[in-house]
N, C-alpha and C positions, 0 to 999 in steps of 0.2 A: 074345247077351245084352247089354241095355246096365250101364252103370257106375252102381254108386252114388253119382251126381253131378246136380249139377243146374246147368247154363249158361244165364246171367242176359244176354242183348244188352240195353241201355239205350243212348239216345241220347247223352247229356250225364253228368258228373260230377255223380251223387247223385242220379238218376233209380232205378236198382237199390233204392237206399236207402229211396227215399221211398214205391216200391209193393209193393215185394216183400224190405221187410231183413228185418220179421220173418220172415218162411219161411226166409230164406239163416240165419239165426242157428239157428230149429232146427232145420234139417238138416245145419247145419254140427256142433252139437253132438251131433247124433245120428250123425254120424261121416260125413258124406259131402263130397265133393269141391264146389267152388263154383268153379265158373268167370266171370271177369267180365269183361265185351266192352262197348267204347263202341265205338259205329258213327260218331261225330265225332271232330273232331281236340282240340275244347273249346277254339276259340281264341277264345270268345264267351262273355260272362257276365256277370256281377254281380258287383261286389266291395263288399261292405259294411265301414263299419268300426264299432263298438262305441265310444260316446261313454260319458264318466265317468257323466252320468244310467242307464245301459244301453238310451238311444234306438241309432238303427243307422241310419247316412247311407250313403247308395250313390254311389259315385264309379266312372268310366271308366277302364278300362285298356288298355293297346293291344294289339292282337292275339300279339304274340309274347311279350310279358308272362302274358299269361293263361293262353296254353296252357300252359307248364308249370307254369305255378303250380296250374290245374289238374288236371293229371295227377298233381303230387302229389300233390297230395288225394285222388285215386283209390287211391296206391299205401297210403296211409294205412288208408283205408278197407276196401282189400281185403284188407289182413292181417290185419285183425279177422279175417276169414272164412278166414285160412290158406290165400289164394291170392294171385296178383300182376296185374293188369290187361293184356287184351289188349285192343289199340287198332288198331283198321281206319283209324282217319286219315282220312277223309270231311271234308272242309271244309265247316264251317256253311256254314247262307245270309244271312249278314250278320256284319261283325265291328267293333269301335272302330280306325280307322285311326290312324297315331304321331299325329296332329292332335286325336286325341281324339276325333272325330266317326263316329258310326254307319253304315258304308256299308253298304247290301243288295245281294249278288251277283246280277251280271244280263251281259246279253251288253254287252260294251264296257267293265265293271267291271274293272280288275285285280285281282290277288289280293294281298292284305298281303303285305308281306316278315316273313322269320325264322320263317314257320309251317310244319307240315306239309304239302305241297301234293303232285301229282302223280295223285293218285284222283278219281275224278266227286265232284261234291258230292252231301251225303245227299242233298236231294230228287232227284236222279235216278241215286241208286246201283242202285237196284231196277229199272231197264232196262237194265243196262249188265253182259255174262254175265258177264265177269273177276269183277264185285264181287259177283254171284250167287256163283259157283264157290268162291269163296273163305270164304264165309261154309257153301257145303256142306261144304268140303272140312273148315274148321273144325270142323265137326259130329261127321263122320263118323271124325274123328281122335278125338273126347275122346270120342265115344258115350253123351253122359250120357242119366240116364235119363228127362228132362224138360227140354226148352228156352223158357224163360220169358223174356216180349217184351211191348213193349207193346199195346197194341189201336188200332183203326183210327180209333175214334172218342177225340178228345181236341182239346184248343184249340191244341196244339203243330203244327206242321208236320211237324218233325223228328221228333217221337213216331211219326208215323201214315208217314212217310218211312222209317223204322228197322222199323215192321212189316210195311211192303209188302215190303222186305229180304228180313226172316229169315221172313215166309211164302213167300215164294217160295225160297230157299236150302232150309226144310225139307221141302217137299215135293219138291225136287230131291232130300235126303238121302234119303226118303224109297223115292223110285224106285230109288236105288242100294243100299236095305236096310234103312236105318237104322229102328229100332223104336218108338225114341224120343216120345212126347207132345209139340206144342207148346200152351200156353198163355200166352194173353195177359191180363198181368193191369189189373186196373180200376183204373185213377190217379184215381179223383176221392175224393183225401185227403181233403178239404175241400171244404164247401157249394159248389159250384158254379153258374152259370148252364148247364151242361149235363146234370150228376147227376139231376135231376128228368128230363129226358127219355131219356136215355142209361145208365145205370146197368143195367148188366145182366150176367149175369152165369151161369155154370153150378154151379160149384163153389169152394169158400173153403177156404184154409186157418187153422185154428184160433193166435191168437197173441197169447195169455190169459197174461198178465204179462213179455210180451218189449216189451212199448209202453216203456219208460224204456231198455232196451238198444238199440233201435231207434234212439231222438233223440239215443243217444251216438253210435252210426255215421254217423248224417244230417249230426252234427255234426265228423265228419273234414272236413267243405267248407266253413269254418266261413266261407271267404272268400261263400258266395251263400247259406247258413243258419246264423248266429249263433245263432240263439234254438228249435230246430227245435220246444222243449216249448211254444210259444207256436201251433204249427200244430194248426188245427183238425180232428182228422179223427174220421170220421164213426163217432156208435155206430150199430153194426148189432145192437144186444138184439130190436128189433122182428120181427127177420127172423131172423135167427141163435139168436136164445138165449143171444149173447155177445156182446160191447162191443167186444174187439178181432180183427178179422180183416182176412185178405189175399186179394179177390175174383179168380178168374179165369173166364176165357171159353173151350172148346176150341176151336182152328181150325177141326178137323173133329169133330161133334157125332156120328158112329158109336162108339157104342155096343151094347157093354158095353168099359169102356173097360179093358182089361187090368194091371194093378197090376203091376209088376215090383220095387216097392219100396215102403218107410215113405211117399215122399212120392204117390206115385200111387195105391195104398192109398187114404191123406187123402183124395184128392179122390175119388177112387170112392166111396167110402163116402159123400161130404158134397154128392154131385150132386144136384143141382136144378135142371132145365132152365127156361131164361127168367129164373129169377131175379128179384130184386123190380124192381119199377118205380120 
């Protein structure tokens, strides 16, 4: 039997946040375990700061600044949820050098000083078995009862890098037992230029007045989202019958898809294959 728990992989600090908080909020309330895994080291980012108008200017920080500045932000965020962040350390593919300048990792590149180093970088952690193994082993240790990840399709690298990951780790989990669901859920918060062709989707979880508790956790990162209630994200009334939800995708579409709890339940009950266009 797996746990009443559900294990969030996200690539970056406030990824979890931004596609899948509300779910983590009410299953957290409803009593279950959250587990929360960056598959980066986070030593790449954004750092805004908030001017006396409340405009928000972006300024560069250096790699070994960031990441922990970073990772705090994580440990902030994942206490709301009544857990503490696990970190697989995968070096982005590009960071701000002490010089301030933007290097993109490549062959000949060095790697910043003062960050986490020693692991493949995320785009090619998902060929490399140690980084597989590890991400099974992880699994097959906490056994929650749904592993929630990004989807393949997204404008990010590292998004669709972090899901070739944990699809291949779960279906390693998988062959050794593990009962578990994965689900990828649908990051297009906001209008995008790819939503209209890519938006797709199986099943939603319902999260009908957690949208203001959601922009408070978005808002533990507050260093790359100051403002998160100024984000647009998208009403699904047209399609849903409700304004706020949380879209996923199954990896594997065999069905009847087994409920082992509240949250797989949800989506049993709320399946819709293909989902809107």
């Amino acid at each position: 039997m797996v746990n009443r728990s559900l294990m969030c992989i996200g690539a970056h600090a406030d990824d979890i946040e931004f596609s899948a908080g509300g779910t983590c909020l009410k299953f957290h309330d409803a009593g279950y375990r959250i587990d929360y895994v960056m598959s980066t080291n986070n030593m790449s980012g954004q750092f805004h700061i908030v001017e006396k108008d409340k405009s928000v200017t972006r300024t560069e920080i250096a790699a070994a600044k960031m990441e922990p500045l970073r990772k705090q932000e994580c440990v902030k965020a994942s206490a709301v949820l009544g857990t503490t962040p696990v970190h697989l350390d995968h070096p982005q593919r590009h960071y701000t050098a002490d010089d301030l300048k933007k290097v993109n990792e490549g062959y000949g590149v060095p790697p910043p000083r003062g960050v986490t180093l020693g692991r493949p970088a995320i785009m090619v952690a998902h060929e490399d078995r140690e980084s597989v193994k590890r991400v099974t082993d992880l699994i097959l240790a906490r056994n929650p009862e749904a592993v929630l990840s990004h989807a393949l399709v997204t404008d990010s690298p590292e998004h669709y890098a972090t899901s070739l990951l944990v699809q291949k780790a779960w279906r390693s989990a998988r062959q050794a037992g593990y009962e578990g669901a994965l689900l990828l859920w649908n990051e297009f918060v906001e209008s995008t230029s790819l939503d209209k062709s890519f938006c797709r989707w199986d099943s939603f979880i319902d999260i009908s007045g957690l949208r203001p508790r959601q922009y408070e956790l978005i808002r533990c990162h507050i260093t790359m989202v100051p403002f998160p209630e100024r984000m647009d994200y998208l009403d699904f009334t047209p399609w849903l019958g409700i304004r706020d939800a949380e879209l996923f995708k199954l990896a594997d579409t065999v069905l009847p898809l087994k409920p082992s709890g509240d949250f797989t339940a949800e989506i049993a009950r709320n399946f819709k294959p293909s989902g809107m266009a």
